[in-house]
Structures are given as structure tokens and as C-alpha cells.
N, CA, C and O atoms as CSV, one atom per row, in Angstrom:
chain,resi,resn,atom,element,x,y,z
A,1,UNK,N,N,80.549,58.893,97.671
A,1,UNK,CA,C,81.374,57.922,98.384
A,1,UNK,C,C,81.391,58.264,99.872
A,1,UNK,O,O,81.474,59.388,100.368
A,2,UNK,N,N,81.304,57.187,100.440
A,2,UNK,CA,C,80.850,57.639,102.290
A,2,UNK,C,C,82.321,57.103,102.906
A,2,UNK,O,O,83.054,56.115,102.856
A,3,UNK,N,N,82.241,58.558,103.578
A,3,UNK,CA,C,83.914,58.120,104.574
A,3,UNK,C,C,84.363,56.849,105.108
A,3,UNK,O,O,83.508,56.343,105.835
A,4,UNK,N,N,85.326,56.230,104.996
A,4,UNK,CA,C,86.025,54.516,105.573
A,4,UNK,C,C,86.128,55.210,106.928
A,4,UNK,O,O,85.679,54.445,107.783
A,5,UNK,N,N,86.644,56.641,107.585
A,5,UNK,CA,C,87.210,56.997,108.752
A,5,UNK,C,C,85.917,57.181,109.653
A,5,UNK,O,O,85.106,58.063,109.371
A,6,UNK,N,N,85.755,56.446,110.604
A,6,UNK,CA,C,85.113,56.625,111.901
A,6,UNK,C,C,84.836,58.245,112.116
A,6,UNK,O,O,85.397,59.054,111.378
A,7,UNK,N,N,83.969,58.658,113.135
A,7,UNK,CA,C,83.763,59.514,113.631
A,7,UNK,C,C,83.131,59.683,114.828
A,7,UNK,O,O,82.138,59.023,115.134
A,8,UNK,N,N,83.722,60.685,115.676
A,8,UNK,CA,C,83.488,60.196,117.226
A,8,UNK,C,C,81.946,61.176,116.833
A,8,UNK,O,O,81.630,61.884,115.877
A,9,UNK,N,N,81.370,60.837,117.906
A,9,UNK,CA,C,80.268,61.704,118.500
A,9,UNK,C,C,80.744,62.288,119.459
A,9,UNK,O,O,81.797,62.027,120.040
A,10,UNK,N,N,79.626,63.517,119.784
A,10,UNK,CA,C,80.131,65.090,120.481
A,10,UNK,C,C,80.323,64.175,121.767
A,10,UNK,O,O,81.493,63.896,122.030
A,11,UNK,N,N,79.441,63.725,122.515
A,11,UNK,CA,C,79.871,63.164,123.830
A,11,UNK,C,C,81.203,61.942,124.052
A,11,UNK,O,O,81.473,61.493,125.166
A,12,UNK,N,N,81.688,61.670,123.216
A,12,UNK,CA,C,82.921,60.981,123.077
A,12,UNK,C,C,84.116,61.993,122.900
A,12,UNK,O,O,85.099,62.123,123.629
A,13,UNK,N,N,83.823,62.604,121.875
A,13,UNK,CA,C,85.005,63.930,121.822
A,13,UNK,C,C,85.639,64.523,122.938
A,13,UNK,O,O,86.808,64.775,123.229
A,14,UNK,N,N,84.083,64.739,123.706
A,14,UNK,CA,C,84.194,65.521,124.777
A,14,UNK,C,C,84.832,64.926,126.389
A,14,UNK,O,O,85.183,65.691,127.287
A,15,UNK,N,N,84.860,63.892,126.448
A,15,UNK,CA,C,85.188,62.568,127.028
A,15,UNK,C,C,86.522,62.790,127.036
A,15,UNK,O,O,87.127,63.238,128.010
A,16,UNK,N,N,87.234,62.366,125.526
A,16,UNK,CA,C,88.607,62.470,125.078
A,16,UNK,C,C,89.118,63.676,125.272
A,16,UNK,O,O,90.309,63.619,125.576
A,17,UNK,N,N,88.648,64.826,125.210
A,17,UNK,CA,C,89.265,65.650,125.818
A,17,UNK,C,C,89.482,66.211,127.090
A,17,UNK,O,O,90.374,66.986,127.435
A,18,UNK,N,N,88.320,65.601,127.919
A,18,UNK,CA,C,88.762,65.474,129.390
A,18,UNK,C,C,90.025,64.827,129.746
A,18,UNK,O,O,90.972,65.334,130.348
A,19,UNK,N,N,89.894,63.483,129.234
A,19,UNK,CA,C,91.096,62.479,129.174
A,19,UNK,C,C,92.643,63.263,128.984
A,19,UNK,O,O,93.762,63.116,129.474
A,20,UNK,N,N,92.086,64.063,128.102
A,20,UNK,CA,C,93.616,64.654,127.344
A,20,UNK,C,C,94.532,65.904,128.595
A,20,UNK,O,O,95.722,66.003,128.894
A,21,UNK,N,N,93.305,66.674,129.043
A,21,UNK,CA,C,93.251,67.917,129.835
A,21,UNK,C,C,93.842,66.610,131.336
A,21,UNK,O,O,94.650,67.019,132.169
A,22,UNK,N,N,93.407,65.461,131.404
A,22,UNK,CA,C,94.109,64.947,133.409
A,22,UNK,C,C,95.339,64.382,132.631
A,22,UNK,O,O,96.481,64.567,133.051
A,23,UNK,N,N,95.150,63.878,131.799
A,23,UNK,CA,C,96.894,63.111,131.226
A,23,UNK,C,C,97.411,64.139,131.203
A,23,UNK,O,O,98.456,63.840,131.780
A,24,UNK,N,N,97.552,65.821,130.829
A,24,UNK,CA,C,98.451,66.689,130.444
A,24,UNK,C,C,98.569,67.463,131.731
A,24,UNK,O,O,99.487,68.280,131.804
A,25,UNK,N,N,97.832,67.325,132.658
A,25,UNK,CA,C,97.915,67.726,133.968
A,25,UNK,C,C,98.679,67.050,134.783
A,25,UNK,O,O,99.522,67.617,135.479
A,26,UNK,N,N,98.448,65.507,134.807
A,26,UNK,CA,C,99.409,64.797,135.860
A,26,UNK,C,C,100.987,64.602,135.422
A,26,UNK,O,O,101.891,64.477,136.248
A,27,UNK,N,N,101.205,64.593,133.799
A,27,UNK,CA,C,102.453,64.704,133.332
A,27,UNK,C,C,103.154,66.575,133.501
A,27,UNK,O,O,104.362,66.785,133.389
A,28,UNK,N,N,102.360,67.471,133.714
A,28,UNK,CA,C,103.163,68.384,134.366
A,28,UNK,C,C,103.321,68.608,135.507
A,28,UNK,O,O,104.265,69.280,135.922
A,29,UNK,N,N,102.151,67.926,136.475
A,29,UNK,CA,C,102.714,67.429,138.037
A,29,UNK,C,C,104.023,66.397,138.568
A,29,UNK,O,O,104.703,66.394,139.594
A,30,UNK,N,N,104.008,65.600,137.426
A,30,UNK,CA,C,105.165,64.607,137.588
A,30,UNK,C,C,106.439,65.343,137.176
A,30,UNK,O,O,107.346,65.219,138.000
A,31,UNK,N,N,106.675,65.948,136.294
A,31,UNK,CA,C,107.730,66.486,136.200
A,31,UNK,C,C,107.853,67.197,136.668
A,31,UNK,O,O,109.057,67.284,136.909
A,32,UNK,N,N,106.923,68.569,137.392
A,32,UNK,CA,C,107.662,68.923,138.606
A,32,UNK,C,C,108.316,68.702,140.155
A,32,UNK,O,O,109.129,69.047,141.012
A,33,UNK,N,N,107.109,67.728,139.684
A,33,UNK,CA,C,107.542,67.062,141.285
A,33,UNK,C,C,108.881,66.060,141.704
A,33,UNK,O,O,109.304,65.779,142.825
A,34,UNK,N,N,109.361,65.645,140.382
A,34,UNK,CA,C,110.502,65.073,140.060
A,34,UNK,C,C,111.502,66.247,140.838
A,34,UNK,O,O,112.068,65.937,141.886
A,35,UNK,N,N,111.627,67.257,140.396
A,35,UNK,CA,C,112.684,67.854,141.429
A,35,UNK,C,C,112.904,68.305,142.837
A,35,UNK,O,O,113.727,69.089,143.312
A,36,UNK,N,N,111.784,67.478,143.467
A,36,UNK,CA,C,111.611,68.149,144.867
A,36,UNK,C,C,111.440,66.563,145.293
A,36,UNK,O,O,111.010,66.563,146.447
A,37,UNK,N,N,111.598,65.303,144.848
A,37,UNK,CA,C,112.138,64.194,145.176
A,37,UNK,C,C,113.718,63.740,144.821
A,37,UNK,O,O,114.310,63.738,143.741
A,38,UNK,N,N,114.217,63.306,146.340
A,38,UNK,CA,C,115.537,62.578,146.694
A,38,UNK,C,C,115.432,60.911,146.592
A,38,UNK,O,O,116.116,60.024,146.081
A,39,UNK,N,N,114.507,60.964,147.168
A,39,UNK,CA,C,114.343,58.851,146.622
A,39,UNK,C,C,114.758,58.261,145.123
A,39,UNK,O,O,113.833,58.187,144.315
A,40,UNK,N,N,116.016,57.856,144.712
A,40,UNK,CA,C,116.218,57.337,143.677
A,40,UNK,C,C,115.071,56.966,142.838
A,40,UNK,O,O,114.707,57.595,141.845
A,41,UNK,N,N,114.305,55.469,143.493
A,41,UNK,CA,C,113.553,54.301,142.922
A,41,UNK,C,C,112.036,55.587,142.975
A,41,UNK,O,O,111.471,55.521,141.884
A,42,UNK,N,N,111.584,56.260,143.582
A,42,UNK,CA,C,110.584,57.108,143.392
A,42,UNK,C,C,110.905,57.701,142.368
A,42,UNK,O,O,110.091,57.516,141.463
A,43,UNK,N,N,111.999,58.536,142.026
A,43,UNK,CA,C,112.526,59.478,141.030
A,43,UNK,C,C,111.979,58.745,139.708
A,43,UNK,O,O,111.165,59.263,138.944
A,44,UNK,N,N,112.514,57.522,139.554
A,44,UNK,CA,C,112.506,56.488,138.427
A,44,UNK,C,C,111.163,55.761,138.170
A,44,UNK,O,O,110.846,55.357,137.052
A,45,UNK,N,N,110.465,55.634,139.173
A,45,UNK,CA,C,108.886,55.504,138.918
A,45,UNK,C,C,108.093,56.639,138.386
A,45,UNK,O,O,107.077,56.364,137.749
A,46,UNK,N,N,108.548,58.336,138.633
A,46,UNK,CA,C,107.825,58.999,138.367
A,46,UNK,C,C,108.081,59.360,137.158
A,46,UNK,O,O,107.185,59.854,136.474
A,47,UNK,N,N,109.688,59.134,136.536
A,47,UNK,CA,C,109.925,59.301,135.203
A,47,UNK,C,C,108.959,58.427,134.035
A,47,UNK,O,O,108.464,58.793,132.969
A,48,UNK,N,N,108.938,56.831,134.914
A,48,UNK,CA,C,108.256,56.076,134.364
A,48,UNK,C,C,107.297,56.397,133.459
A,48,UNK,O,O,107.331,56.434,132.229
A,49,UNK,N,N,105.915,56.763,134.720
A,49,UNK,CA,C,105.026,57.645,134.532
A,49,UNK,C,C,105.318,58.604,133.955
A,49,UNK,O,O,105.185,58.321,132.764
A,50,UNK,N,N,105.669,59.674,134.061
A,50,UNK,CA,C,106.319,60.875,132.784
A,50,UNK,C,C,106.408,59.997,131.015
A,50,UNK,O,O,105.974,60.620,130.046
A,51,UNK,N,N,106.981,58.622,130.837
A,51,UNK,CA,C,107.135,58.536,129.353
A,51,UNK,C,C,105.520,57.655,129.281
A,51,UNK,O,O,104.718,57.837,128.365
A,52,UNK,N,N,105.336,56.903,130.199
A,52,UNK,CA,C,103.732,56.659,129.764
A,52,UNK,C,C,102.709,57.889,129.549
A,52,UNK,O,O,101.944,57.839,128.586
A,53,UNK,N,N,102.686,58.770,130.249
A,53,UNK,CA,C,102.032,59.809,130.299
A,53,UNK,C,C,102.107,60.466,128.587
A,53,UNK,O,O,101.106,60.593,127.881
A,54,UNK,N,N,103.258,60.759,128.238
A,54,UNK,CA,C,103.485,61.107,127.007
A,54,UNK,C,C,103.024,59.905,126.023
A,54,UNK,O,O,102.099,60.206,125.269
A,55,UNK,N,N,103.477,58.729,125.928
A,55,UNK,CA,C,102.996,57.902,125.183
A,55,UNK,C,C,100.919,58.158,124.939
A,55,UNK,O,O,100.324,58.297,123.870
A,56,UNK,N,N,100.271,58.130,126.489
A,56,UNK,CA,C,98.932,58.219,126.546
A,56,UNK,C,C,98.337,59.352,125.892
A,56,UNK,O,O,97.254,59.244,125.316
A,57,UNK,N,N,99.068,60.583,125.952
A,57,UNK,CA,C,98.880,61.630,125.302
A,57,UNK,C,C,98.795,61.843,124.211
A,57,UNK,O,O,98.053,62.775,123.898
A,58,UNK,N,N,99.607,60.985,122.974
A,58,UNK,CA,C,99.758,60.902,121.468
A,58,UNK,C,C,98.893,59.947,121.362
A,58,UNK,O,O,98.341,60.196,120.291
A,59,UNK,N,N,98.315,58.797,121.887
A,59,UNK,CA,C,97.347,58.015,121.733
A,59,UNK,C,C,96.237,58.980,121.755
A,59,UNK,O,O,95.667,59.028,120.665
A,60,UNK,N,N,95.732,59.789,122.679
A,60,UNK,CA,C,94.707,60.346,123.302
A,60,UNK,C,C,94.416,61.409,121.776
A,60,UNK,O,O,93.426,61.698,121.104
A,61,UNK,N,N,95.402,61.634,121.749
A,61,UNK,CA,C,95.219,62.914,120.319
A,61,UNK,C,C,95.301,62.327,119.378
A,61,UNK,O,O,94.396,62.807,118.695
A,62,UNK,N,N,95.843,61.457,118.714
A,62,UNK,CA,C,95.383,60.533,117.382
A,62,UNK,C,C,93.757,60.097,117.683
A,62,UNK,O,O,92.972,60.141,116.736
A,63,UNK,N,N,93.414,59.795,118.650
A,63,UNK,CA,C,91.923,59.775,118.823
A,63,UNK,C,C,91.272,60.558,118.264
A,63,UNK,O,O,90.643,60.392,117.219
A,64,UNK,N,N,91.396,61.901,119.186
A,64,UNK,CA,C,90.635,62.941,119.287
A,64,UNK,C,C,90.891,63.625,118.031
A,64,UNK,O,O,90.309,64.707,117.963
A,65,UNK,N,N,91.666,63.281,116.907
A,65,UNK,CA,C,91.697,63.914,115.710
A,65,UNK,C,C,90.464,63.639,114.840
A,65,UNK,O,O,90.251,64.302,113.824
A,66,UNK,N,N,89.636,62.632,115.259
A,66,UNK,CA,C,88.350,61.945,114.549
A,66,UNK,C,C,87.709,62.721,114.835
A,66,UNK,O,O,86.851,62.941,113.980
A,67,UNK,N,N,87.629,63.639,116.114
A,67,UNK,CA,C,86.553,64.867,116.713
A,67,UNK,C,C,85.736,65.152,115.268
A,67,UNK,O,O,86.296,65.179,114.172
A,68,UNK,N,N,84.144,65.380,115.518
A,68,UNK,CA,C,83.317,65.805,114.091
A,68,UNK,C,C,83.798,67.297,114.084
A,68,UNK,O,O,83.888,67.755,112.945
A,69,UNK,N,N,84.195,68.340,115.311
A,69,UNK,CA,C,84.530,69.426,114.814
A,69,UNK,C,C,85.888,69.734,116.092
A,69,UNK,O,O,86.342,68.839,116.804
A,70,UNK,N,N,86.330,71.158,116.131
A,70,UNK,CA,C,87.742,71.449,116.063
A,70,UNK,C,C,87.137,72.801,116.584
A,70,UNK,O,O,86.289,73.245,115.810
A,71,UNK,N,N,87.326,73.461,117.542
A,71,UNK,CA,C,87.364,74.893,118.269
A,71,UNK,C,C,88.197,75.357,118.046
A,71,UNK,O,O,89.156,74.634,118.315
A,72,UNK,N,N,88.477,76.288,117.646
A,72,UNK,CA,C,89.109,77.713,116.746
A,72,UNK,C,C,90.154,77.567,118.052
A,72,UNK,O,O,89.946,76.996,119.122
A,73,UNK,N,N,91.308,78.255,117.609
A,73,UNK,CA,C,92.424,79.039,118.896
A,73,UNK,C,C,92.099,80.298,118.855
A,73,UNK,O,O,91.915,80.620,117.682
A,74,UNK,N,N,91.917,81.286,119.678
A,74,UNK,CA,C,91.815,82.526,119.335
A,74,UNK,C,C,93.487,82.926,118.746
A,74,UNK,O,O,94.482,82.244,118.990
A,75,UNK,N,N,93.460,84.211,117.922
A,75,UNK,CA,C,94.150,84.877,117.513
A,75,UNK,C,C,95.182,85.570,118.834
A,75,UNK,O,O,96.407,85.692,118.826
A,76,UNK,N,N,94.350,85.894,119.755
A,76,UNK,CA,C,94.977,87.301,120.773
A,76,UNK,C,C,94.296,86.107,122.104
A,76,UNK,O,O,93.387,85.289,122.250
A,77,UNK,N,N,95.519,86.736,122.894
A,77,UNK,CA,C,94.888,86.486,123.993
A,77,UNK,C,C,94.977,87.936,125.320
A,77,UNK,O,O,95.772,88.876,125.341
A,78,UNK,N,N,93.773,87.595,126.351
A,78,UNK,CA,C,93.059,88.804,127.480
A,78,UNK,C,C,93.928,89.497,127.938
A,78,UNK,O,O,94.879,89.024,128.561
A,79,UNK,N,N,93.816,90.348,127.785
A,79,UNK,CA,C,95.175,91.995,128.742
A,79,UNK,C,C,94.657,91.229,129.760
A,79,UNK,O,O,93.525,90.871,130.084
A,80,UNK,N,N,96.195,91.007,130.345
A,80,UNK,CA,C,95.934,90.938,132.312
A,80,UNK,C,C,95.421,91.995,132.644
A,80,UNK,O,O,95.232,93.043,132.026
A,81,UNK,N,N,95.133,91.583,133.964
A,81,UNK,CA,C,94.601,92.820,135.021
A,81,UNK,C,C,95.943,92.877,135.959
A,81,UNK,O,O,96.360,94.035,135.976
A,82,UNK,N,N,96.483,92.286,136.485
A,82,UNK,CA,C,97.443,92.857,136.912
A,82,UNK,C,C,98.751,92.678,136.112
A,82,UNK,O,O,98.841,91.860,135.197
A,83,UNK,N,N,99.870,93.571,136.546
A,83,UNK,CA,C,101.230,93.696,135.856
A,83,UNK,C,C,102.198,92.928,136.540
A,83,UNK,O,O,103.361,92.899,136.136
């Protein structure tokens, strides 16, 4: 029996996870930058952006769950070099 579920190809995957890596970047720029703005109506546009951002993000990863494969997390992560 052959899968009903789609499957991305590697250069689509890889695509979507670019996508995923600037959506999860500009939603932690927006929320920081939210506290170093005084403009009400700016404040409230950038929140805006903040719940689209999140909305795009759960879209972006229900996607990318079709990925044909899945990169391990490592277990441990690198001794700093500095303290």
C-alpha cells in the first residue's frame, strides 16, 4: 500500500527550513525590540507581527513535518571556551 501523505523533496525541506530559521529570527527580534519602543501604534504593529509570526511558524512546521528525513539533536552539547 503506497503512502496518501505527500512528501517534500530534500530541496524543499531545505527551503522550509530556511523559512523556519528567518520566521524564528524576526519573531525574536520583534519581541525584543518591543521593549525599547515608546510609540503606542508601533508597539501594536509589532505585537501584530509577533502573533503572525507565531501563527507562520506552526504553519511552517506542520509543513516541514513531511521532511523525507529528520537530523538527530545531539545528546551533549560543546564545552565553551570561555567561562
Amino acid at each position: 500500500m503506497i503512502s496518501q501523505q505527500p512528501i517534500l523533496a530534500a530541496h524543499e525541506s531545505l527551503e522550509i527550513h530556511e523559512a523556519l530559521n528567518f520566521k524564528t529570527l524576526c519573531l525574536a527580534k520583534s519581541k525584543l525590540m518591543q521593549g525599547l519602543v515608546f510609540d503606542q501604534e508601533l508597539k501594536d504593529l509589532m505585537e501584530k507581527d509577533v502573533q503572525q509570526s507565531i501563527q507562520a511558524i506552526a504553519d511552517l512546521q506542520a509543513v516541514y513535518a513531511k521532511a523525507p528525513f529528520q537530523a538527530p539533536v545531539p545528546a551533549f552539547r560543546p564545552t565553551p571556551i570561555l567561562n
